[in-house]
The first five atom37 places (N, CA, C, CB, O) and aatype in JSON, in Angstrom:
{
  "aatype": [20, 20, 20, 20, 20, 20, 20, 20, 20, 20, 20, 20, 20, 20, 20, 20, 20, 20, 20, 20, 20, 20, 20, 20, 20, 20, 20, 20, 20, 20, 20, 20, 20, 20, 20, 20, 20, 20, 20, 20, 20, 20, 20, 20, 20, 20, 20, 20, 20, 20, 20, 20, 20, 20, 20, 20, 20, 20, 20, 20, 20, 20, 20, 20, 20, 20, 20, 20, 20, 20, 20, 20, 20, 20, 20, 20, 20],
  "atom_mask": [
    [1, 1, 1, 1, 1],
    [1, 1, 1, 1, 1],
    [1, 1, 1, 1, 1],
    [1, 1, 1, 1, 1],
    [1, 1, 1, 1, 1],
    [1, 1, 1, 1, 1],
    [1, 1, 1, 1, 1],
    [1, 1, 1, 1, 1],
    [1, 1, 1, 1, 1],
    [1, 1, 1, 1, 1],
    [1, 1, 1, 1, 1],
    [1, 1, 1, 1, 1],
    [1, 1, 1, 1, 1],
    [1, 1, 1, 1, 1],
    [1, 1, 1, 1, 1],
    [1, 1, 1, 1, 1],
    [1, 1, 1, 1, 1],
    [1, 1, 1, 1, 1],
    [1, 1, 1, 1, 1],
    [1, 1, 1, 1, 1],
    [1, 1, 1, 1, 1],
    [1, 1, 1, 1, 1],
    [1, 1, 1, 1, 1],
    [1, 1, 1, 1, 1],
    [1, 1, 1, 1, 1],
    [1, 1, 1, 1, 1],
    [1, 1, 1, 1, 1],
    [1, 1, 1, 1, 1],
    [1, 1, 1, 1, 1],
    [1, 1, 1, 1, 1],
    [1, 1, 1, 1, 1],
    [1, 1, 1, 1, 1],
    [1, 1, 1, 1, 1],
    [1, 1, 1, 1, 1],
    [1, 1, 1, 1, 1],
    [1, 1, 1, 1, 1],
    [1, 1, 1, 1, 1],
    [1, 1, 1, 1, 1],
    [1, 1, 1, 1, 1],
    [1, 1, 1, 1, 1],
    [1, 1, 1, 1, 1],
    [1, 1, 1, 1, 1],
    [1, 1, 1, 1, 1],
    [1, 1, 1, 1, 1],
    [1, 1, 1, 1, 1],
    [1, 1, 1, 1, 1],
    [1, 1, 1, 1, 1],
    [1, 1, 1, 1, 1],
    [1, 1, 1, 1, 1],
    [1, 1, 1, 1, 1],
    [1, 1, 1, 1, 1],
    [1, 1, 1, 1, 1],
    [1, 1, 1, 1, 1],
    [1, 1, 1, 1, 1],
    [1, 1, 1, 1, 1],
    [1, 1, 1, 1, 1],
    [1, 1, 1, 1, 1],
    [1, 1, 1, 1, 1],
    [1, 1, 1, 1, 1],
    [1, 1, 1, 1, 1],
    [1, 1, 1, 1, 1],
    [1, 1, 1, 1, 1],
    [1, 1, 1, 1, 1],
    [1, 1, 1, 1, 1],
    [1, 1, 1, 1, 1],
    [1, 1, 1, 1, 1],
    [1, 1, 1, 1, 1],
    [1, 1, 1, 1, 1],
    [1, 1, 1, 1, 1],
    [1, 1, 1, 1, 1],
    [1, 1, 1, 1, 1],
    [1, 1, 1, 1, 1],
    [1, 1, 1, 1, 1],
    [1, 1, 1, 1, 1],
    [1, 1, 1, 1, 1],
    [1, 1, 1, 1, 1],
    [1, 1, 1, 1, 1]
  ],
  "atom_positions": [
    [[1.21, -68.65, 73.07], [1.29, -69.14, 71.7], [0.04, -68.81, 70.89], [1.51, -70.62, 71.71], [-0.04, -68.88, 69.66]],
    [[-0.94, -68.44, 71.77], [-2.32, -68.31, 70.97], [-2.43, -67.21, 70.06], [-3.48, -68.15, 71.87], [-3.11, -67.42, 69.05]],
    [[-1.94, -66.16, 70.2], [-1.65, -64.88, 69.93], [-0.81, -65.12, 68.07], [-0.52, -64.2, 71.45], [-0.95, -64.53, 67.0]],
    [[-0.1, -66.1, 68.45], [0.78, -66.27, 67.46], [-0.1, -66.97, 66.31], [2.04, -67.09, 67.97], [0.14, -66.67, 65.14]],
    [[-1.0, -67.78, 66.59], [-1.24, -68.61, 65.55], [-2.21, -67.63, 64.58], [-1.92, -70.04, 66.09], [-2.63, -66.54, 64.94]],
    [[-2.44, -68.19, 63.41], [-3.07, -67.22, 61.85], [-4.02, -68.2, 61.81], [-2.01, -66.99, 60.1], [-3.91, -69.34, 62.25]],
    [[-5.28, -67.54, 61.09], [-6.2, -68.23, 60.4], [-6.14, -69.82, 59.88], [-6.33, -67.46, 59.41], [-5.32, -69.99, 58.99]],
    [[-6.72, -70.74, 60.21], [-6.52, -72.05, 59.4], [-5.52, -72.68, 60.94], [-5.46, -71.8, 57.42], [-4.53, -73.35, 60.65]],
    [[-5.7, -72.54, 61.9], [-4.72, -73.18, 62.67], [-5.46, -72.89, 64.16], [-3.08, -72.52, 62.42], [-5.95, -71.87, 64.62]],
    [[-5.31, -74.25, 64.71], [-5.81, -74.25, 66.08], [-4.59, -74.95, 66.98], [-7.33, -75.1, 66.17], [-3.47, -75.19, 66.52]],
    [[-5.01, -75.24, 68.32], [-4.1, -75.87, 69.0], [-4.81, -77.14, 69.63], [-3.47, -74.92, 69.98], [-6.02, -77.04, 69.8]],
    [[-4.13, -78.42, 70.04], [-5.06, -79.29, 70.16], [-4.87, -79.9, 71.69], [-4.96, -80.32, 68.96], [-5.72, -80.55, 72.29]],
    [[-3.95, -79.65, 72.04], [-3.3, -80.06, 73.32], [-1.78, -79.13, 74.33], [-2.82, -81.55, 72.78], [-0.96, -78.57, 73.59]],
    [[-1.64, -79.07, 75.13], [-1.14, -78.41, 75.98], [-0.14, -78.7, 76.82], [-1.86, -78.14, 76.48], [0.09, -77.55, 77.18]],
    [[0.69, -79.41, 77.46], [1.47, -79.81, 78.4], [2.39, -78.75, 78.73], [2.08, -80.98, 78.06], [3.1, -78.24, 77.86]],
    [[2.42, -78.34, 80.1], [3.54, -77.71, 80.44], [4.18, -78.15, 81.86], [3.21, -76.31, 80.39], [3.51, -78.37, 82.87]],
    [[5.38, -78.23, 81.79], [6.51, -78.92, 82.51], [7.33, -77.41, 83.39], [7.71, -79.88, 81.12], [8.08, -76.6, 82.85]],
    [[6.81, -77.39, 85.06], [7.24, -76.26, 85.31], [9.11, -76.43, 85.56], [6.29, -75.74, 86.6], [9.76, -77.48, 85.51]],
    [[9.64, -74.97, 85.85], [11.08, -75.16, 86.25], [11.5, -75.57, 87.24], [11.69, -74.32, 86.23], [11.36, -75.05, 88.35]],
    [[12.4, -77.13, 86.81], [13.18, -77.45, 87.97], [14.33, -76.7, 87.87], [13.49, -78.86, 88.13], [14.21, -75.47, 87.83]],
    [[15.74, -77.37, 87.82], [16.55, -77.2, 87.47], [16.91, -76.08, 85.85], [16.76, -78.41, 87.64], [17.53, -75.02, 85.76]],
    [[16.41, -76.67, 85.11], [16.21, -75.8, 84.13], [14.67, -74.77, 83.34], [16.74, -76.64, 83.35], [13.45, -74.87, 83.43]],
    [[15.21, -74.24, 82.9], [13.57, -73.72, 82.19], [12.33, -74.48, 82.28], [13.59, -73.61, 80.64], [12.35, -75.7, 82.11]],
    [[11.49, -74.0, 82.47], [10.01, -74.93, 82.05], [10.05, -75.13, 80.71], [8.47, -74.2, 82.34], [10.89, -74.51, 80.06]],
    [[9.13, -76.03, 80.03], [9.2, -76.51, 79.19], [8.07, -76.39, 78.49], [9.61, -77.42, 79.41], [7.27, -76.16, 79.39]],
    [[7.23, -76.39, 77.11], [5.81, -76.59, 77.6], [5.93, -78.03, 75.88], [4.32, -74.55, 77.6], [6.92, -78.3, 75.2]],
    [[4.94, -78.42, 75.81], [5.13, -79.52, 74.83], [3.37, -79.54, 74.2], [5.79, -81.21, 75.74], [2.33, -79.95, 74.7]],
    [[3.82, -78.64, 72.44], [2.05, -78.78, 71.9], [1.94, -79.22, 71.28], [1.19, -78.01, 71.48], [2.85, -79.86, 70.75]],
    [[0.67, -79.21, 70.89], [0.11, -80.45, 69.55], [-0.76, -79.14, 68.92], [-1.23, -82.35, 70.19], [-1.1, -78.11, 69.52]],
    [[-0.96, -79.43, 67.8], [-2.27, -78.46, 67.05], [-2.53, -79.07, 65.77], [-1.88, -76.73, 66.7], [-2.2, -80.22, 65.48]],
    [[-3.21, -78.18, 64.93], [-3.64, -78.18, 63.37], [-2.86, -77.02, 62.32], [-5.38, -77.84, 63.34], [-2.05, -76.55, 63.12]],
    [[-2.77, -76.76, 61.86], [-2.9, -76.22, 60.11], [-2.69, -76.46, 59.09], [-2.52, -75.48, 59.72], [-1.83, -77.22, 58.62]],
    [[-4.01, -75.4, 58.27], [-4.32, -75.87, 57.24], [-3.27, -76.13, 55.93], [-5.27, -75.12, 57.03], [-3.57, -76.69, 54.88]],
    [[-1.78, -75.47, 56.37], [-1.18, -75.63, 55.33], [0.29, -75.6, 55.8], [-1.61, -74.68, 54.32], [0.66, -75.41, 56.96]],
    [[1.23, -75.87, 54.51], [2.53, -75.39, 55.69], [3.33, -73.73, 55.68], [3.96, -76.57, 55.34], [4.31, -73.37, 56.33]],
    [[2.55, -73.01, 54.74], [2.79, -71.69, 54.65], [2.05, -70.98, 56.2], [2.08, -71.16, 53.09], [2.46, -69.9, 56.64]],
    [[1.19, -71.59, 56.74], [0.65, -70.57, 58.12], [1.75, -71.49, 59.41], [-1.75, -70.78, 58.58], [2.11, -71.05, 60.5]],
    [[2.12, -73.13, 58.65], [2.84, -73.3, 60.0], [4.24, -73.03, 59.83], [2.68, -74.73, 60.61], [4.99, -73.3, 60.77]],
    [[4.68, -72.57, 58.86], [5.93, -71.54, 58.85], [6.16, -70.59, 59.39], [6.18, -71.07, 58.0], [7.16, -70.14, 59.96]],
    [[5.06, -70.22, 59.19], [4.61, -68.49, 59.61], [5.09, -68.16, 61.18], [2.6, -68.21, 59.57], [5.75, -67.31, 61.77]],
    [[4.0, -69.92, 61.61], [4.1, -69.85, 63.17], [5.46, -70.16, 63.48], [3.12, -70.87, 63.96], [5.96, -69.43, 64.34]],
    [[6.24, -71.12, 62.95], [7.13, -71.61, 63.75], [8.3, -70.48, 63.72], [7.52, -73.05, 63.29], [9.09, -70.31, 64.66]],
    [[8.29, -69.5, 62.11], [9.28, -68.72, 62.4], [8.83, -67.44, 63.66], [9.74, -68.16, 60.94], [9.75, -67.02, 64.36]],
    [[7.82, -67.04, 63.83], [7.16, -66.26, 64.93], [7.54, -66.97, 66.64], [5.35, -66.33, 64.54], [7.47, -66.32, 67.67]],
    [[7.89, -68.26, 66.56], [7.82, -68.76, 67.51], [9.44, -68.66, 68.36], [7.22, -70.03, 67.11], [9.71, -68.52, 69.56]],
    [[10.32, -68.8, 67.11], [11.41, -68.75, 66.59], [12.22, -67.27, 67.37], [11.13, -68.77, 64.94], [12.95, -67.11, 68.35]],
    [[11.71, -66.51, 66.5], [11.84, -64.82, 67.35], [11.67, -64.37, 68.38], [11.21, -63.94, 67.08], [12.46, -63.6, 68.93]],
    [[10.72, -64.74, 68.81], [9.92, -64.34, 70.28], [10.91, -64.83, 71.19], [8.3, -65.13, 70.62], [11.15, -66.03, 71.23]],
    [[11.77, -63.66, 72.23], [12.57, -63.87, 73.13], [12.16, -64.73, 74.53], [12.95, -62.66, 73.35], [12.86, -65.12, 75.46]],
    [[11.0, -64.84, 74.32], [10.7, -65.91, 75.79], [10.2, -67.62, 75.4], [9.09, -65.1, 76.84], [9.57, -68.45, 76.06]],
    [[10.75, -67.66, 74.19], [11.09, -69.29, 74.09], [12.31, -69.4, 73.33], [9.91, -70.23, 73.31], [12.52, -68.6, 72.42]],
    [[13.05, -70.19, 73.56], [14.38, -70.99, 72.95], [14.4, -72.45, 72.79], [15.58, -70.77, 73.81], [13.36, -73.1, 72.89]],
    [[15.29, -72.89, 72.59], [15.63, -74.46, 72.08], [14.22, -75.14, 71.89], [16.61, -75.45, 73.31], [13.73, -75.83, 72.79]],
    [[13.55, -74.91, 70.62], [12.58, -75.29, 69.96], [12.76, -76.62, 69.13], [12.27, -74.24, 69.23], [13.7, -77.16, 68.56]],
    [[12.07, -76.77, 69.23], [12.14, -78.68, 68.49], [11.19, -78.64, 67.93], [12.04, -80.22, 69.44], [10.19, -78.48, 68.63]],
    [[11.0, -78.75, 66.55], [10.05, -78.77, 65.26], [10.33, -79.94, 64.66], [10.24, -77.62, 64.2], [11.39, -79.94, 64.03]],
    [[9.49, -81.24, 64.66], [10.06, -82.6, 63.98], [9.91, -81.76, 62.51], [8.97, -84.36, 64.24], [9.54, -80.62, 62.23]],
    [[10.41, -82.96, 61.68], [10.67, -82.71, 60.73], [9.38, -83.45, 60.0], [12.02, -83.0, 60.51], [9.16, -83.3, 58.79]],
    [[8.41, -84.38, 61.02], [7.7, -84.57, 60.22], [6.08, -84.02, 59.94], [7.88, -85.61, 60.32], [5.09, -84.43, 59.33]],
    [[6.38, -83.07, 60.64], [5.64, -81.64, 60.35], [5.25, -81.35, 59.25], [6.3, -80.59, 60.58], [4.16, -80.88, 58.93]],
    [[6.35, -81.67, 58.48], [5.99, -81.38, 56.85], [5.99, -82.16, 56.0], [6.68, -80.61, 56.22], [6.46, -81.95, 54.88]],
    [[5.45, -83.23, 56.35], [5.34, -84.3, 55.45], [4.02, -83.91, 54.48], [5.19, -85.75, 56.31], [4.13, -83.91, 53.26]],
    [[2.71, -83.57, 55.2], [1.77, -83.24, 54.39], [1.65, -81.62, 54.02], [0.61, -83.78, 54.99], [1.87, -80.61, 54.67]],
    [[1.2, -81.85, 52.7], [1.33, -80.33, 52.85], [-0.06, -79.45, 52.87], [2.22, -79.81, 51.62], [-0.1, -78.22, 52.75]],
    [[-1.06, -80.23, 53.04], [-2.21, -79.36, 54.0], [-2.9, -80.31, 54.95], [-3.5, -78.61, 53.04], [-2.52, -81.48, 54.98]],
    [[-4.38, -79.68, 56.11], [-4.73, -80.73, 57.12], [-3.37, -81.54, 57.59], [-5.85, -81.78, 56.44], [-3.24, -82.75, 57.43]],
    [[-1.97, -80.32, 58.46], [-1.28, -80.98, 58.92], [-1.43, -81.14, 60.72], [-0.16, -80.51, 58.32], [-1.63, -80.24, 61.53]],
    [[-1.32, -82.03, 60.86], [-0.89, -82.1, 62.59], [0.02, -81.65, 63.16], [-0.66, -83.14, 63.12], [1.08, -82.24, 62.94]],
    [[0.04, -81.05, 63.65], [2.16, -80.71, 64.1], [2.36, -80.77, 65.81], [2.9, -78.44, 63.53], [1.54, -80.71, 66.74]],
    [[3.36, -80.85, 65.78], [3.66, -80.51, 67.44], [5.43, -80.38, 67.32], [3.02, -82.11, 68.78], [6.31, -80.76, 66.55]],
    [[5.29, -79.4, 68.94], [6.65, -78.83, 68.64], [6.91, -78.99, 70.56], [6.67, -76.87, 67.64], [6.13, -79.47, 71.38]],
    [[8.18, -78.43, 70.77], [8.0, -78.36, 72.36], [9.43, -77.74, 72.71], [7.68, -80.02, 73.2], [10.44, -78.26, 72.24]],
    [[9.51, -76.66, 73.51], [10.49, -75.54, 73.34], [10.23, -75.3, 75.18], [9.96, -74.02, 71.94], [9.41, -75.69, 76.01]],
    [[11.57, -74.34, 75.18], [11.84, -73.87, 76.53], [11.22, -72.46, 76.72], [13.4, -73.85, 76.79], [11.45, -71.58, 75.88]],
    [[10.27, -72.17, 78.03], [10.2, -70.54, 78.21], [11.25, -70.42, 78.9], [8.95, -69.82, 78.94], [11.67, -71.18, 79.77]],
    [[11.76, -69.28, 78.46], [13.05, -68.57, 79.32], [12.29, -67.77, 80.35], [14.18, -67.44, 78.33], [11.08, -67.54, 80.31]],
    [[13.27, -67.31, 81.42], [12.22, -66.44, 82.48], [13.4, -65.95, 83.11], [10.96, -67.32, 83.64], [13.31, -65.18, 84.07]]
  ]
}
């Protein structure tokens, strides 16, 4: 995911859930500065064939700069 993120955006936390039964999982937290770079990311995140069923709350975008976000999606493998 690091690769993915743009200027104005860090990551703040990490969890990853290896495969049992289904896909691993991983579950993040981060920063950015606005919601035009965390668009950016989430549609980048979106595309990229080695994650699926992505979960982006919705309240992600409540502020619209200095946002917190977290999201938590499946790696496929």
């Amino acid at each position: 995911l690091a690769p993915m993120l743009s200027g104005g955006m860090y990551l703040t936390s990490f969890d990853y859930d290896p495969p049992t039964i289904k896909n691993a999982r991983i579950q993040v937290s981060g920063f950015a500065e606005n919601r035009e770079t965390l668009f950016v990311f989430r549609e980048s995140i979106q595309k990229h064939p080695l994650f699926s069923e992505l979960v982006f709350p919705a309240s992600n975008w409540v502020q619209p700069a200095d946002i917190r976000f977290s999201l938590q999606t499946n790696i496929n493998q």
